[in-house]
C-alpha positions in Angstrom: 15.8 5.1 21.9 15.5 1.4 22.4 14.3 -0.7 25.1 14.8 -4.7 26.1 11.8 -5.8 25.3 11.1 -3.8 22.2 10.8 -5.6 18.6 13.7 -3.8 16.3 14.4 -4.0 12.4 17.2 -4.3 10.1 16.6 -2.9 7.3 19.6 -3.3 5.3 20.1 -6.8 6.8 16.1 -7.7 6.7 16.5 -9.1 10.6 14.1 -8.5 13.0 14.7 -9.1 16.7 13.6 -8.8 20.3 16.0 -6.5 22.1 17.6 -8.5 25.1 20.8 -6.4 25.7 21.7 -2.6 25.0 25.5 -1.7 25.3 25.9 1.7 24.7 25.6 2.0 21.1 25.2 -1.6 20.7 22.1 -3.8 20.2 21.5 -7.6 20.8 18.6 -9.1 19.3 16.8 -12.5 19.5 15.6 -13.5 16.3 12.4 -16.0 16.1 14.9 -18.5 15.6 16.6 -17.9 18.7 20.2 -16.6 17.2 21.5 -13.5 18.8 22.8 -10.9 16.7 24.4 -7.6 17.3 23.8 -3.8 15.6 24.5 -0.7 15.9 21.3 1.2 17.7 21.7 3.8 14.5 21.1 0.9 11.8 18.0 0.0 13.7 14.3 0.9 13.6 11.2 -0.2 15.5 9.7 -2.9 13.8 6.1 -1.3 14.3 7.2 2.0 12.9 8.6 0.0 9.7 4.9 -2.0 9.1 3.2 1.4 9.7 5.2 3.5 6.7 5.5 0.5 4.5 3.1 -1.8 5.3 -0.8 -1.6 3.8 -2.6 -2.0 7.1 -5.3 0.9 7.3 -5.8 2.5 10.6 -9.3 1.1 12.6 -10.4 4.4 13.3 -14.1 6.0 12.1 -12.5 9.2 11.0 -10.2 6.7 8.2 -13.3 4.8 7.5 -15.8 7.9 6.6 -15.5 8.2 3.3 -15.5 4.3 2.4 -18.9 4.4 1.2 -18.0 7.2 -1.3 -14.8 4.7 -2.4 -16.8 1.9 -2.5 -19.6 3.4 -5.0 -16.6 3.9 -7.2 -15.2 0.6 -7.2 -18.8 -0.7 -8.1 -19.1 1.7 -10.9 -15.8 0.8 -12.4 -15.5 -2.0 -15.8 -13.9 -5.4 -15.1 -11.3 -3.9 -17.8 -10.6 -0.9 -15.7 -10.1 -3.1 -12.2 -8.2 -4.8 -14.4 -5.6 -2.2 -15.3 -5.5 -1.5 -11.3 -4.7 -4.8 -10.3 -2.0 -4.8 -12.6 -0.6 -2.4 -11.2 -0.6 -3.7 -7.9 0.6 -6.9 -9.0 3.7 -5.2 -10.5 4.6 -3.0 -7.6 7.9 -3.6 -6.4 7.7 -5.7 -2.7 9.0 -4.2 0.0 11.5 -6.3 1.9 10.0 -7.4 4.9 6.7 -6.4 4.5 4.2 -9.2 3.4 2.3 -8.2 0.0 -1.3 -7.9 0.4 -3.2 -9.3 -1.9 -5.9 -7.1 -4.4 -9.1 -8.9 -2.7 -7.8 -7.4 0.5 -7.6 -4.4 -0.3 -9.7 -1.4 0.7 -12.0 0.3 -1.8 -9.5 3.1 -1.9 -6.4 1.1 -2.1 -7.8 -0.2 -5.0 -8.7 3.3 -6.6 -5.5 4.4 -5.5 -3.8 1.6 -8.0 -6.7 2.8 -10.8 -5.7 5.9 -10.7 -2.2 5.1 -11.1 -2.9 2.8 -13.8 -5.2 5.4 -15.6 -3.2 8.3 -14.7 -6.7 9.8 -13.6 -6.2 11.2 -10.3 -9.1 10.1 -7.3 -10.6 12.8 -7.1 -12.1 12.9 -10.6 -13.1 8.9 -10.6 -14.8 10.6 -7.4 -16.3 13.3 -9.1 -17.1 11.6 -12.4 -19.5 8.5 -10.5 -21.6 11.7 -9.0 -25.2 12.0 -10.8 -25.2 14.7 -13.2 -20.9 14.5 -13.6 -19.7 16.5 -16.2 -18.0 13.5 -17.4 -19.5 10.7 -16.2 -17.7 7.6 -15.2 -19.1 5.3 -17.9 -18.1 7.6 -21.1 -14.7 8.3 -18.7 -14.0 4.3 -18.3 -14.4 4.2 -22.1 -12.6 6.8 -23.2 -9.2 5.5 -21.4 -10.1 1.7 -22.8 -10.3 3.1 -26.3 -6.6 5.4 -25.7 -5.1 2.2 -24.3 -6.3 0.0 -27.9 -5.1 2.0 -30.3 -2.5 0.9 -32.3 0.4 3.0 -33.0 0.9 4.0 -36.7 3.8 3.9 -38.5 
């Protein structure tokens, strides 16, 4: 499970700690601070497995990486207006407790799609497809289209 040495989490108590004792089913951390605490081993995770599910850090591999160029033709293609409507989006997302918020210049090309799409409800894929040459709806008109939908006014 755990071992002295390893950094633990929290969750429901947002503390993170250094293990320095293990007690059957009982945990001692050292917090930065230096206060020792005490949980049970069952309320605690790994503090690298919680930054890897919640956090936005993107894996250093070439295999994550090989598509990039294909993302970041998108993002290039895309209105101000649109980028917009994604980085609201991200802006708005509810933080996750004890994971630092990474702001929308950081972000990869993909991240960033990732919050157009949601934003656009237009999944990847087709921002993907519609930035090819010869699209069958190509991004510009596709960009439009949803700024148009979002000004109309409703009528009464």
């Amino acid at each position: 499970m755990f071992e002295v040495g390893d950094t633990v989490r929290s969750v429901a108590a947002d503390v993170v700690g250094v293990v320095v004792e293990i007690d059957g089913e009982t945990v001692y951390l050292e917090q930065a601070n230096g206060a020792e605490v005490e949980f049970k081993a069952s309320s605690l995770v790994l503090e690298d497995d919680f930054q890897a599910k919640h956090g936005a850090a993107v894996r250093d591999d070439a295999a994550s990486h090989a598509n990039d160029p294909v993302y970041d033709e998108v993002i290039r293609n895309l209105y101000p207006a649109v980028l917009e409507l994604g980085e609201a989006v991200h802006a708005a997302a509810k933080p996750v407790r004890g994971v630092a918020p990474v702001h929308w210049g950081a972000l990869t090309s993909l991240q960033k799609l990732n919050a157009v799409s949601m934003a656009t409800d237009v999944p990847v894929q087709d921002w993907i497809d519609a930035s090819k040459p010869g699209a069958r709806k190509p991004i510009g008109p596709l960009q439009l289209s949803i700024l148009a939908n979002r000004s109309v006014k409703p009528t009464r």
